[in-house]
Backbone bond lengths (Angstrom), bond angles and torsions (degrees), N, CA, C in turn:
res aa  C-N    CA-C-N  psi(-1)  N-CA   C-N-CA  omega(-1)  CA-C   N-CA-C  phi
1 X - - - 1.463 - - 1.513 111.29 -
2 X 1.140 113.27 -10.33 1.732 116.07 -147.69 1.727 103.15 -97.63
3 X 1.906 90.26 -44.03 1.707 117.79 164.15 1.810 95.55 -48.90
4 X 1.600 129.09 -72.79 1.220 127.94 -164.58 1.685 113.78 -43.77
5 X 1.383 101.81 -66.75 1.694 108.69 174.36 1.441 125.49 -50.86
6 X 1.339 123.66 -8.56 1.457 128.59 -176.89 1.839 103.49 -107.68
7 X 1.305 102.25 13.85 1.390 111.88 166.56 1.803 112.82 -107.21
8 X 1.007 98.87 -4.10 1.446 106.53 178.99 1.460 129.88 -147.79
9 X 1.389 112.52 128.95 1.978 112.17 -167.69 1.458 93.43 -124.13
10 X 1.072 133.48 153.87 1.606 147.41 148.12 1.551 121.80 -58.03
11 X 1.816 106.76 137.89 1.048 103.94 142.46 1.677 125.45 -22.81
12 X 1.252 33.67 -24.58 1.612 37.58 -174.20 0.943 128.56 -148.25
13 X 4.825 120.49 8.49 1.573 110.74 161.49 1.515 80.74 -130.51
14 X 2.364 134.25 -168.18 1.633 131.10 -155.03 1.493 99.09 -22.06
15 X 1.464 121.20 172.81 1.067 139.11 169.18 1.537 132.46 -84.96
16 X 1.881 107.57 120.17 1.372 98.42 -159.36 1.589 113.58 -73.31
17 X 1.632 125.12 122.95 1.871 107.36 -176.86 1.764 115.59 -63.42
18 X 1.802 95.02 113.83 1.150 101.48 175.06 1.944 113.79 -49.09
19 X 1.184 102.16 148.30 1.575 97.94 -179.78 1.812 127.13 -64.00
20 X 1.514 91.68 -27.89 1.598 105.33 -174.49 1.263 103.41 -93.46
21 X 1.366 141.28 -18.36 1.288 145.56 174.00 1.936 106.36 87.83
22 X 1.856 112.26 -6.70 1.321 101.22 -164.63 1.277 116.38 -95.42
23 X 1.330 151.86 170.15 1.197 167.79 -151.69 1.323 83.19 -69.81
24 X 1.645 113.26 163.79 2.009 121.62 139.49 1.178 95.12 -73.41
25 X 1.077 100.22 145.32 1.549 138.10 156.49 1.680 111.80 -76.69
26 X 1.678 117.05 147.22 1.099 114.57 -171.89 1.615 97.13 -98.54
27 X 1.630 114.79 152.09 1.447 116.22 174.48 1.210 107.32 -72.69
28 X 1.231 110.86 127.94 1.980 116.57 157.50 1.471 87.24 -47.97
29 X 1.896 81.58 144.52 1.125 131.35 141.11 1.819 91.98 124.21
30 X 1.119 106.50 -162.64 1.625 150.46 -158.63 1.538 121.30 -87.21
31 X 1.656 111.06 -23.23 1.356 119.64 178.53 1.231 116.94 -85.18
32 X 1.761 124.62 -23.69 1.380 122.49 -170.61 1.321 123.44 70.51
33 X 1.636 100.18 22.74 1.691 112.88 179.87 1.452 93.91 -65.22
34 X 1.455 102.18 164.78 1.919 122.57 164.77 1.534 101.94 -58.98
35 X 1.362 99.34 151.38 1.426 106.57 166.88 1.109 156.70 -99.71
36 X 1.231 151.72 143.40 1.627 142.28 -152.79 1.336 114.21 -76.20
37 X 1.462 121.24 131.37 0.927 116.86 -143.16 1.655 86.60 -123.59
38 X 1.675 111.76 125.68 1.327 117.63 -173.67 1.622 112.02 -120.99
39 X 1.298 117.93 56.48 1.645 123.98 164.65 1.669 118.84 -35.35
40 X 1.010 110.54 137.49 1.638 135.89 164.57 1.638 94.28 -19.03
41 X 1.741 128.31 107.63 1.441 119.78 -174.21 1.347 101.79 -73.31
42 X 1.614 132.81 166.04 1.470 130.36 175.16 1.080 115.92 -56.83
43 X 0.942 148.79 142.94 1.624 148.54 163.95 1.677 104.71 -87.90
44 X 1.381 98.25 106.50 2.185 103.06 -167.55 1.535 89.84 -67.94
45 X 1.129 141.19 -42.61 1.476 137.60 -168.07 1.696 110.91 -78.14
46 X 1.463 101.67 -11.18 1.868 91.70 165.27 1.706 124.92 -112.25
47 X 1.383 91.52 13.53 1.488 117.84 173.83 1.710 105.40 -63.12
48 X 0.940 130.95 -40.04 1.771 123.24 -168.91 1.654 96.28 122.91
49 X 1.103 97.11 156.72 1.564 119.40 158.76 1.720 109.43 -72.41
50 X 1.303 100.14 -37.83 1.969 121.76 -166.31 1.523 98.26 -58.28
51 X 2.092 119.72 -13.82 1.474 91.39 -161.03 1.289 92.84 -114.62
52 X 1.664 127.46 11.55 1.885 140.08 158.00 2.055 99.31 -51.48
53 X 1.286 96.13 -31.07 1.833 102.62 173.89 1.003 145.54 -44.25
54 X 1.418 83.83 -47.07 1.732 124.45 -178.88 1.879 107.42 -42.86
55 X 1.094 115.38 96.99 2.113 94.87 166.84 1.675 111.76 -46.15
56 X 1.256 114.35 151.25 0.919 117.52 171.04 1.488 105.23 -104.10
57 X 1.845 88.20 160.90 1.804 99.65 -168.68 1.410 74.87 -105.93
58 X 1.424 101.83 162.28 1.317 127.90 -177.49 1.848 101.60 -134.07
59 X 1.560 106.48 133.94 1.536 94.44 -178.74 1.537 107.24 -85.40
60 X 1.333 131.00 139.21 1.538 139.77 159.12 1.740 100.86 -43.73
61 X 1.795 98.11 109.64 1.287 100.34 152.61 1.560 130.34 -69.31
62 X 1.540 102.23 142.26 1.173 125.89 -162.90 1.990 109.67 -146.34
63 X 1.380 110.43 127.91 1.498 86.93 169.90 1.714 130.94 -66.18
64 X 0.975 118.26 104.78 1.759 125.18 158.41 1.726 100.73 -30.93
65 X 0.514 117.07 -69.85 1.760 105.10 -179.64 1.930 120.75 -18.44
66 X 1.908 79.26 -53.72 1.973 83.02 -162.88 1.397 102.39 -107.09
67 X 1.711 118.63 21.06 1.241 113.02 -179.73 1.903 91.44 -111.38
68 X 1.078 119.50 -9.53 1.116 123.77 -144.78 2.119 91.30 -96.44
69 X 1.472 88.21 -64.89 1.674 105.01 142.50 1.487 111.70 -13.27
70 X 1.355 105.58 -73.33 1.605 94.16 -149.29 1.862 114.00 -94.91
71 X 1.480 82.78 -7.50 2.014 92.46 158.89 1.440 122.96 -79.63
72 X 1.601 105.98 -30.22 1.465 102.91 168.65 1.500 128.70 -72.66
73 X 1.656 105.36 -39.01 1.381 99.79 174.71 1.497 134.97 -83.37
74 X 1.700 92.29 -8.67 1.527 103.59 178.31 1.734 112.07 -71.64
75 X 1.599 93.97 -27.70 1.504 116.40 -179.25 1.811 113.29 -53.34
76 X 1.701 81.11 -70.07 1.522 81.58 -179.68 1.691 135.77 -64.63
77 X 1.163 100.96 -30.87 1.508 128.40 159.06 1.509 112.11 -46.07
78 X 1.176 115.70 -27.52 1.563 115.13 172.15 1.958 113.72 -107.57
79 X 1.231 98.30 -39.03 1.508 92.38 167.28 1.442 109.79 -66.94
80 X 1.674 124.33 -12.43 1.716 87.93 177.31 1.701 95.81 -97.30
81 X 1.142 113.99 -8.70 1.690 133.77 -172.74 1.892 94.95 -54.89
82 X 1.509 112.62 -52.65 1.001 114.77 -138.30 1.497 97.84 -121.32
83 X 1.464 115.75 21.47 1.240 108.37 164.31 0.983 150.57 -76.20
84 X 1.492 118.49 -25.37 1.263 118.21 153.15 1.625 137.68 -47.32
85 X 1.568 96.88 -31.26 1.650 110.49 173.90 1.559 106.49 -60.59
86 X 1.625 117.30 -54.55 1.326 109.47 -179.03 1.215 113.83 -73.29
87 X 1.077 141.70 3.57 2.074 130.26 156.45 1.194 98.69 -95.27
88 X 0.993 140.89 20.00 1.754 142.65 173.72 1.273 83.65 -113.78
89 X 1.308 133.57 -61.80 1.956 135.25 -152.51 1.874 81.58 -69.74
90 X 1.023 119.08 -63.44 1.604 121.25 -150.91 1.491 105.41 -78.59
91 X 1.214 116.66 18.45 2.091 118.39 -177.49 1.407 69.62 -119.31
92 X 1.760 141.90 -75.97 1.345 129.87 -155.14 1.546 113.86 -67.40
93 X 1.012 128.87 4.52 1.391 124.13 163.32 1.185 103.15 -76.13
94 X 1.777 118.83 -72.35 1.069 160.68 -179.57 2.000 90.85 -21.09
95 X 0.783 99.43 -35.98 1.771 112.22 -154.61 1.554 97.06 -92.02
96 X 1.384 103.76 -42.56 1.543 123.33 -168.06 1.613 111.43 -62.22
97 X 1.517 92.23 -73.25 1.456 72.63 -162.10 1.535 88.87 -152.49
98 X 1.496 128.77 155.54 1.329 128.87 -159.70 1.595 121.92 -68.75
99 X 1.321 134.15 162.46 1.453 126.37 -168.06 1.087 133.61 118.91
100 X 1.621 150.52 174.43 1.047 146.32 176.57 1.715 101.83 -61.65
101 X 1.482 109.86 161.08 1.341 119.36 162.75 1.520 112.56 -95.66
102 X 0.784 113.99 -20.40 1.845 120.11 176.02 1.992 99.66 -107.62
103 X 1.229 75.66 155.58 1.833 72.80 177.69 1.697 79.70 -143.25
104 X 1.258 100.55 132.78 1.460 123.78 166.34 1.485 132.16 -108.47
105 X 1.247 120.18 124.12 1.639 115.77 -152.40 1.615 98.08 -150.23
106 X 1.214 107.58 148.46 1.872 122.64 -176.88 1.356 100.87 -94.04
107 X 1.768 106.35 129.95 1.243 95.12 -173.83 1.951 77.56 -139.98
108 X 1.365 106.42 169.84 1.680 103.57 -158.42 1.976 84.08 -108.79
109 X 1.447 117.42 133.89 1.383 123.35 -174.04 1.613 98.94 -116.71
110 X 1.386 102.33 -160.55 1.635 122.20 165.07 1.959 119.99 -5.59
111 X 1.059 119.22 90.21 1.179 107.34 164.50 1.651 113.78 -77.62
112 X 1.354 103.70 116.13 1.587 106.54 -172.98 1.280 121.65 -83.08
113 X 1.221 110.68 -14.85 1.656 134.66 -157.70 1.966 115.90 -96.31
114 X 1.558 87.17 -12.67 1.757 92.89 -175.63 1.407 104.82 -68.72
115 X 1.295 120.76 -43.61 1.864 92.31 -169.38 1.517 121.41 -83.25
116 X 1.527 111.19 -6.67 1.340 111.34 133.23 1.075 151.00 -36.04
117 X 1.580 104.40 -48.96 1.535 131.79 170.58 1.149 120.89 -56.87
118 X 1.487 111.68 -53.16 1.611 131.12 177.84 1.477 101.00 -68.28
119 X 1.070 141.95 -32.63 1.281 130.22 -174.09 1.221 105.42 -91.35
120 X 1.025 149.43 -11.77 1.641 139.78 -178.63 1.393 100.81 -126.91
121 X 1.472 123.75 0.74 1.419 113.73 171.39 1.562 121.66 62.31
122 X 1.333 96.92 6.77 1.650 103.17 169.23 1.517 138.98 -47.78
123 X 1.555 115.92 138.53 1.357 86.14 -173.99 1.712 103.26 -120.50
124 X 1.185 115.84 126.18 1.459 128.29 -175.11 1.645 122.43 -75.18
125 X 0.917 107.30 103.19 1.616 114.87 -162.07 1.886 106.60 -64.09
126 X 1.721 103.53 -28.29 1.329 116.97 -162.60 1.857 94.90 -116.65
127 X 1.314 125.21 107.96 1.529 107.82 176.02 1.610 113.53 -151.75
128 X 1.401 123.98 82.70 1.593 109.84 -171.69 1.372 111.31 -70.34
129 X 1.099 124.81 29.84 1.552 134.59 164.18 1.746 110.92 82.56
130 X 1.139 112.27 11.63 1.928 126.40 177.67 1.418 111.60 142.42
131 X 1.380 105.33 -175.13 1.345 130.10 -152.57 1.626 91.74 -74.78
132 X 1.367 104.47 129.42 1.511 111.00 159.91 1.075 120.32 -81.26
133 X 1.706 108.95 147.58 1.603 110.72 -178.59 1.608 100.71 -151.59
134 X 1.264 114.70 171.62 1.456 128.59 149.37 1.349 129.92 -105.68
135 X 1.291 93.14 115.16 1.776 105.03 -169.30 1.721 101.34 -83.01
136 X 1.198 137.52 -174.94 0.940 129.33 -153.09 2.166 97.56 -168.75
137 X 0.979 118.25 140.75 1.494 144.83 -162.87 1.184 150.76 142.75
138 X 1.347 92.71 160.31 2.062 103.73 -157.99 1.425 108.83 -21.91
139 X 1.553 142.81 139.84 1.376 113.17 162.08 1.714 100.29 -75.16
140 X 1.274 88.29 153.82 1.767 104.34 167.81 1.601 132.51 -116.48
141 X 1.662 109.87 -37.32 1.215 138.63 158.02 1.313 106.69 -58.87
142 X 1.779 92.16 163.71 1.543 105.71 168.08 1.784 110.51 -76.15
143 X 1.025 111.08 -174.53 1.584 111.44 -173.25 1.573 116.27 -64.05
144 X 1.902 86.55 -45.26 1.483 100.41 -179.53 1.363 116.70 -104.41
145 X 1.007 124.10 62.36 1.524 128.08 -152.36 1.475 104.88 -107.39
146 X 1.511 118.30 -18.14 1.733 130.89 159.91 1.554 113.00 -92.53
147 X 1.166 116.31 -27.90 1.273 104.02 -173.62 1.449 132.15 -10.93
148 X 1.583 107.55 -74.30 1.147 118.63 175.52 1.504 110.89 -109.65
149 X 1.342 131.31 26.79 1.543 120.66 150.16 1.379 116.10 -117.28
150 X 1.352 123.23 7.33 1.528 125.57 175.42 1.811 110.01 54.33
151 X 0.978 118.02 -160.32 1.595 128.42 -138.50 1.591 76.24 -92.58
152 X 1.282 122.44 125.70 1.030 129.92 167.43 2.124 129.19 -142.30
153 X 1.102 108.35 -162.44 1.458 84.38 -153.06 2.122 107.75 -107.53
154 X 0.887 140.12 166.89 1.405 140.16 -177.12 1.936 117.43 -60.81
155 X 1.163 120.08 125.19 1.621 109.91 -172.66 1.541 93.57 -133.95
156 X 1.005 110.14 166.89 1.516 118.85 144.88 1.673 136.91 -102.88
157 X 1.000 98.99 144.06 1.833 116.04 -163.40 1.824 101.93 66.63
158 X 1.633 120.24 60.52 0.867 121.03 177.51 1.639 112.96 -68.69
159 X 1.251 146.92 145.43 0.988 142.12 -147.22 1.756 107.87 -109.03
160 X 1.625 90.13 -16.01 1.561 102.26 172.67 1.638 120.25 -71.82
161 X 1.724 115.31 -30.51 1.392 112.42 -146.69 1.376 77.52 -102.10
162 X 1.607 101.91 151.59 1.148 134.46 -177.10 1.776 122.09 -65.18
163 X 1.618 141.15 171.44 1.069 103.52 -169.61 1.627 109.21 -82.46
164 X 1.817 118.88 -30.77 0.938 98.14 164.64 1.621 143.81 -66.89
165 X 1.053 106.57 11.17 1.474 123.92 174.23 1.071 129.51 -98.64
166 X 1.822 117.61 -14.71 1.552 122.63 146.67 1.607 108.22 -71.13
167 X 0.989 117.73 -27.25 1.641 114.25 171.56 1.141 116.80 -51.03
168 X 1.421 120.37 -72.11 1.232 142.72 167.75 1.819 112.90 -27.65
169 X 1.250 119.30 -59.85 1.363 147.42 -156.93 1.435 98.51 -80.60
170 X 1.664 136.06 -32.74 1.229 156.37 139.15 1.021 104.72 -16.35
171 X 1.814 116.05 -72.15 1.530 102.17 -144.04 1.547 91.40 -130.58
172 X 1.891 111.63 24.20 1.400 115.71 170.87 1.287 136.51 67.67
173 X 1.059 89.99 15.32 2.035 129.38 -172.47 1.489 102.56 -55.16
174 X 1.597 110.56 -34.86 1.861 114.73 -170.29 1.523 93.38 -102.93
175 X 0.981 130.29 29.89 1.423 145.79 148.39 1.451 125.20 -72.80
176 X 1.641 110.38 -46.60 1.363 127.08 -159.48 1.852 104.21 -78.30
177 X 1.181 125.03 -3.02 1.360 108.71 165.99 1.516 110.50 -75.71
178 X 1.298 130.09 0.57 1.502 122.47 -142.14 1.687 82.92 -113.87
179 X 1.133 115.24 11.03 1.565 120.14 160.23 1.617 117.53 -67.59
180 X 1.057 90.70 -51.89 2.266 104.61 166.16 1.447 72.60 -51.60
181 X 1.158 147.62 -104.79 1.627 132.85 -95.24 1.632 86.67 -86.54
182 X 1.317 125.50 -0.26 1.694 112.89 179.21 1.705 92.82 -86.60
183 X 0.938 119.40 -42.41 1.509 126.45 -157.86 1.888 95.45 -76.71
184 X 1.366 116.96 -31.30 1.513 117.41 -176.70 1.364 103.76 -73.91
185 X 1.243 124.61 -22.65 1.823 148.89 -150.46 1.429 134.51 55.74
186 X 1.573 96.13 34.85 1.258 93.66 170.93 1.492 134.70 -78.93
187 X 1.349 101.82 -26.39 1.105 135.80 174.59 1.918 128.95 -101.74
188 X 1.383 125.20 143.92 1.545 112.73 143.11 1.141 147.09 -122.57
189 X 1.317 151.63 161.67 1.507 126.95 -148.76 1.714 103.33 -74.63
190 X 1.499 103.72 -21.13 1.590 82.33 165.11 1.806 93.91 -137.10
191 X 1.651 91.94 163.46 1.369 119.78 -157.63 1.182 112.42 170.49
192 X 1.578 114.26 -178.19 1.205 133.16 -175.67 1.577 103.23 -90.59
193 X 1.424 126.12 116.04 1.402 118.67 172.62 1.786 131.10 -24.44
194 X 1.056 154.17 149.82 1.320 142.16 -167.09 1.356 101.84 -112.31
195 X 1.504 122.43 144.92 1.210 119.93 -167.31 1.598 91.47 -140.58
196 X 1.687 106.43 157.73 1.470 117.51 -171.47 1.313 97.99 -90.93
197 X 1.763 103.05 164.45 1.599 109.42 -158.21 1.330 113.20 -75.43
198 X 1.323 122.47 -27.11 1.364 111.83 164.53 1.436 142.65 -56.96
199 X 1.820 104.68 -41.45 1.273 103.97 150.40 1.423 135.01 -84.40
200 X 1.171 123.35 -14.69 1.460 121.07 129.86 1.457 135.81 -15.70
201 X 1.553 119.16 -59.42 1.269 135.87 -165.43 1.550 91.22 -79.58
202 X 1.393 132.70 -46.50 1.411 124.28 -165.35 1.139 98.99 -94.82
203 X 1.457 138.56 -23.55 1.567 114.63 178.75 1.740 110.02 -78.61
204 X 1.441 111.62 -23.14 1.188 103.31 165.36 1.574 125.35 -57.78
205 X 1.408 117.22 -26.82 1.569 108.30 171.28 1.169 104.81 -87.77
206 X 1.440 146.03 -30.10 1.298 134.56 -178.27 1.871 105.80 -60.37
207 X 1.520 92.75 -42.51 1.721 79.54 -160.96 1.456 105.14 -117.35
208 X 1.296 133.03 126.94 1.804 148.46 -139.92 2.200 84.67 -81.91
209 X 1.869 103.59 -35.67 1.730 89.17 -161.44 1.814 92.45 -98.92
210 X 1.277 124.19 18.32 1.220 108.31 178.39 1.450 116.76 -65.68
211 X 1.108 127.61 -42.97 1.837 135.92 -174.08 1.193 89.00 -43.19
212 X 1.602 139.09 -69.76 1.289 157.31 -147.80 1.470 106.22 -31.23
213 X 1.736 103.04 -55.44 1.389 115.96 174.53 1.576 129.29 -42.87
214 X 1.857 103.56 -16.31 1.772 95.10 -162.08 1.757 87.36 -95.72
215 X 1.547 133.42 -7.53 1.251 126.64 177.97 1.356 131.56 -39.49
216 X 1.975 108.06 -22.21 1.240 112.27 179.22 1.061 117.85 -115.97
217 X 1.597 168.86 -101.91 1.289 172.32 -30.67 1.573 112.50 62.04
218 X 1.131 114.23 122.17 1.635 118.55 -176.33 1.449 105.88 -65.77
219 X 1.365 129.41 139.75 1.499 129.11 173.69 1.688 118.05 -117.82
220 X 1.656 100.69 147.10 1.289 109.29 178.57 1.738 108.02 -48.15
221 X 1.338 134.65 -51.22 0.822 148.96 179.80 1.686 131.27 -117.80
222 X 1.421 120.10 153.25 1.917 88.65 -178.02 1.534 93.20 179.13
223 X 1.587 123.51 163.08 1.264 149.33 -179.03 1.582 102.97 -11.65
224 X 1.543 94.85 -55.45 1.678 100.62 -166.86 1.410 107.49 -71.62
225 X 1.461 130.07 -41.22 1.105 145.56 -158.12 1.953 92.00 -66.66
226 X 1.382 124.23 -44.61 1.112 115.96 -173.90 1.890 129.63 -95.70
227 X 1.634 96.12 7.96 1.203 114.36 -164.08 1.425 123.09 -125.45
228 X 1.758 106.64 -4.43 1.441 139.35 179.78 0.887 122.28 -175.09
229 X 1.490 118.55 132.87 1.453 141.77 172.54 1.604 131.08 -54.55
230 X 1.123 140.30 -152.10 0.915 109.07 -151.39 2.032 83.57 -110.41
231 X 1.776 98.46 166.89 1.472 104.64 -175.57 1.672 112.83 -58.01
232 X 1.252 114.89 141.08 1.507 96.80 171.49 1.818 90.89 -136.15
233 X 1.578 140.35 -3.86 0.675 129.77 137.28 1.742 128.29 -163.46
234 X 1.112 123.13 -157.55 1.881 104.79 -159.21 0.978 97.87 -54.23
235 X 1.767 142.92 -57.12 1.188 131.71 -160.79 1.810 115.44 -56.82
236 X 1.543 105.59 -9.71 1.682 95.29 -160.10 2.131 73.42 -87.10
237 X 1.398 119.64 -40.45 1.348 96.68 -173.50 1.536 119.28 -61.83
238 X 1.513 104.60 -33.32 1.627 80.60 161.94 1.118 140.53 -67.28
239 X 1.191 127.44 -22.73 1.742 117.89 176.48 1.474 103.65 -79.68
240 X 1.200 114.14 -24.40 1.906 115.02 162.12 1.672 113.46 -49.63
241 X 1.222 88.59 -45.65 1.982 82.25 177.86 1.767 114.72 -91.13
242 X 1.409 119.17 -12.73 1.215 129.86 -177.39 2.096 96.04 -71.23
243 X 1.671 102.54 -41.94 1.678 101.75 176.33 1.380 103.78 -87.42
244 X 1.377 118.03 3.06 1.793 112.25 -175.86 1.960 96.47 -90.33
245 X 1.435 121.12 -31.09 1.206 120.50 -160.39 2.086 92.93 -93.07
246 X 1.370 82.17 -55.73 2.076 63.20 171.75 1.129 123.39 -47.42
247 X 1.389 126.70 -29.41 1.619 119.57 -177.14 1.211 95.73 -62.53
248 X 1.078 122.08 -71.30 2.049 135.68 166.50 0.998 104.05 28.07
249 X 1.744 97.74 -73.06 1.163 110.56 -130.69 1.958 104.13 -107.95
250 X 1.522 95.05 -1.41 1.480 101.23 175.88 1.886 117.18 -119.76
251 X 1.282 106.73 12.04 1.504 129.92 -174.96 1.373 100.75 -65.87
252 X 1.866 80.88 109.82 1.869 88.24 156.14 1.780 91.08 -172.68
253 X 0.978 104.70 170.24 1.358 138.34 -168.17 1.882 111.37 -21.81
254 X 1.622 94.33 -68.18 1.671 106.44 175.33 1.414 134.59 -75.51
255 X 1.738 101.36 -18.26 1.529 109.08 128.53 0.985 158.59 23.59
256 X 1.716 76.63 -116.54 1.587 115.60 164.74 1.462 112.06 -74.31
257 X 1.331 130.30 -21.28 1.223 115.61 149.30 1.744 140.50 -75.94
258 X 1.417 108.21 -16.06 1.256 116.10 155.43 1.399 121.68 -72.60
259 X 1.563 109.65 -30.86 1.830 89.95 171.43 1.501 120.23 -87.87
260 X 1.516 109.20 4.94 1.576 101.77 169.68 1.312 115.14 -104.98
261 X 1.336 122.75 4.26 1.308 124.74 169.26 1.564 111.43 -94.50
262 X 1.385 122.14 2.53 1.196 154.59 -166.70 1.328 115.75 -92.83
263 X 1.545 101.25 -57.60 1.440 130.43 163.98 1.077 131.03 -25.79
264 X 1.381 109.95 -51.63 1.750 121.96 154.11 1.148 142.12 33.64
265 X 2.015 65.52 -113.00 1.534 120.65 -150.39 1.812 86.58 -86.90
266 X 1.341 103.11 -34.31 1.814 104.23 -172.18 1.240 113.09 -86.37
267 X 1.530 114.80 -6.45 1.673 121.20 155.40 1.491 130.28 -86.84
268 X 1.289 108.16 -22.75 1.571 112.28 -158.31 1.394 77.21 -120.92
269 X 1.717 144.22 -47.51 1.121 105.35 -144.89 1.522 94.61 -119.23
270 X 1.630 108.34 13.09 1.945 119.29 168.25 1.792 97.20 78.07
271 X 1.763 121.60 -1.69 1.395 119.97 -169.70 1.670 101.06 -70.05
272 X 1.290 133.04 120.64 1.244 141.97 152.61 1.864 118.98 -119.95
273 X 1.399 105.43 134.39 0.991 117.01 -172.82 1.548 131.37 148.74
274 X 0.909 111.21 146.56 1.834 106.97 -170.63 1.421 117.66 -42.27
């Protein structure tokens, strides 16, 4: 187990090997945001025959219209709810310690292209497993806190993040910009967590049901988020995607409102569990 976990560090624990071996790249433009990070895409034809095996998850239809509705207004309804907290969060950074107040990072969302896929049985030579985006939150880290470990994976008592940024990271506080990205639609308040393309690209070969996960919209919050702690090694990501595919497959509206009323109690009071 010890060999497995020393193949992988967090955003935040060892360092996961990017597939292409090359640097991030910085985002165009003018802001000096982080950069998009474009790893070696899977090759579906060097995947195995073993992963044609796999059942497929199917997402629970639901109308996009009134789900779409009720992520935006729940969204905005809390960003004007909760504004005062973020000019309080963004003066104590600001105060804290040097750097952007937003930290901007590529995380791989929505694959739009699967029920396409499934119907013509195509096989995609080029595929970082969905739609790229930039997610958006509190910084917590020091500036240079990737420098020299590259894109790596989420831990606790990371040694990089700052002290107000274990605060934050506590009670998920550098979370709350990722409200813009519900309201832009990249995102929904619940979902499968979003993960960057590098670890993306390798958990997809480790694990046959990982793809499964990009079928829906990535969420601020979700099944796994309230039912397990944080990864400490492959097996904790599999039962992360084992509660990422039940949501899948039981997604709809009242739900998604039971796991954010859920959200809480498993943030503030650390309670997870059925």
């Amino acid at each position: 187990m010890e060999s497995t976990v020393s193949q992988y560090a967090g955003d935040y624990p060892p360092r996961i090997p990017t597939p292409t071996g090359r640097r991030q790249r910085r985002l165009e433009g003018s802001d000096g945001a982080r950069g998009i990070e474009r790893p070696r895409s899977v090759d579906a034809a060097a995947l195995g025959t073993d992963r044609m095996n796999v059942p497929e998850v199917f997402p629970r239809e639901r109308s996009e219209v009134a789900n779409r509705a009720l992520n935006v207004s729940l969204s905005v309804a809390s960003l004007m709810l909760l504004s005062p907290v973020f000019v309080l969060i963004a003066i104590a950074i600001r105060m804290s310690s040097r750097g952007p107040i937003i930290y901007a990072q590529t995380r791989v969302g929505l694959d739009r292209r699967w029920r396409e896929t499934l119907a013509l049985r195509e096989r995609r030579h080029e595929d970082l497993g969905g739609q790229v985006f930039t997610i958006f939150k509190f910084r917590t880290m020091r500036v240079d806190a990737e420098r020299l470990s590259g894109a790596v994976w989420a831990q606790e008592n990371d040694p990089r993040v700052t002290s107000l940024g274990r605060m934050l990271r506590k009670f998920r506080l550098d979370e709350l910009p990722q409200l813009w990205n519900i309201v832009r639609g990249d995102m929904n308040l619940v979902g499968p967590r979003p993960e960057r393309p590098s670890i993306v690209a390798r958990l997809r070969e480790d694990i046959d049901e990982y793809r499964f996960r990009h079928r829906v919209k990535p969420g601020l919050t979700g099944l796994a988020q309230i039912n397990q702690h944080y990864d400490s090694c492959l097996d904790d990501v599999r039962a992360k995607v084992r509660w990422d595919l039940a949501y899948i497959e039981r997604q709809d509206a009242w739900f998604d409102i039971r796991i954010m009323l859920r959200t809480i109690p498993a943030v503030l009071l650390k309670f997870r569990g059925q």
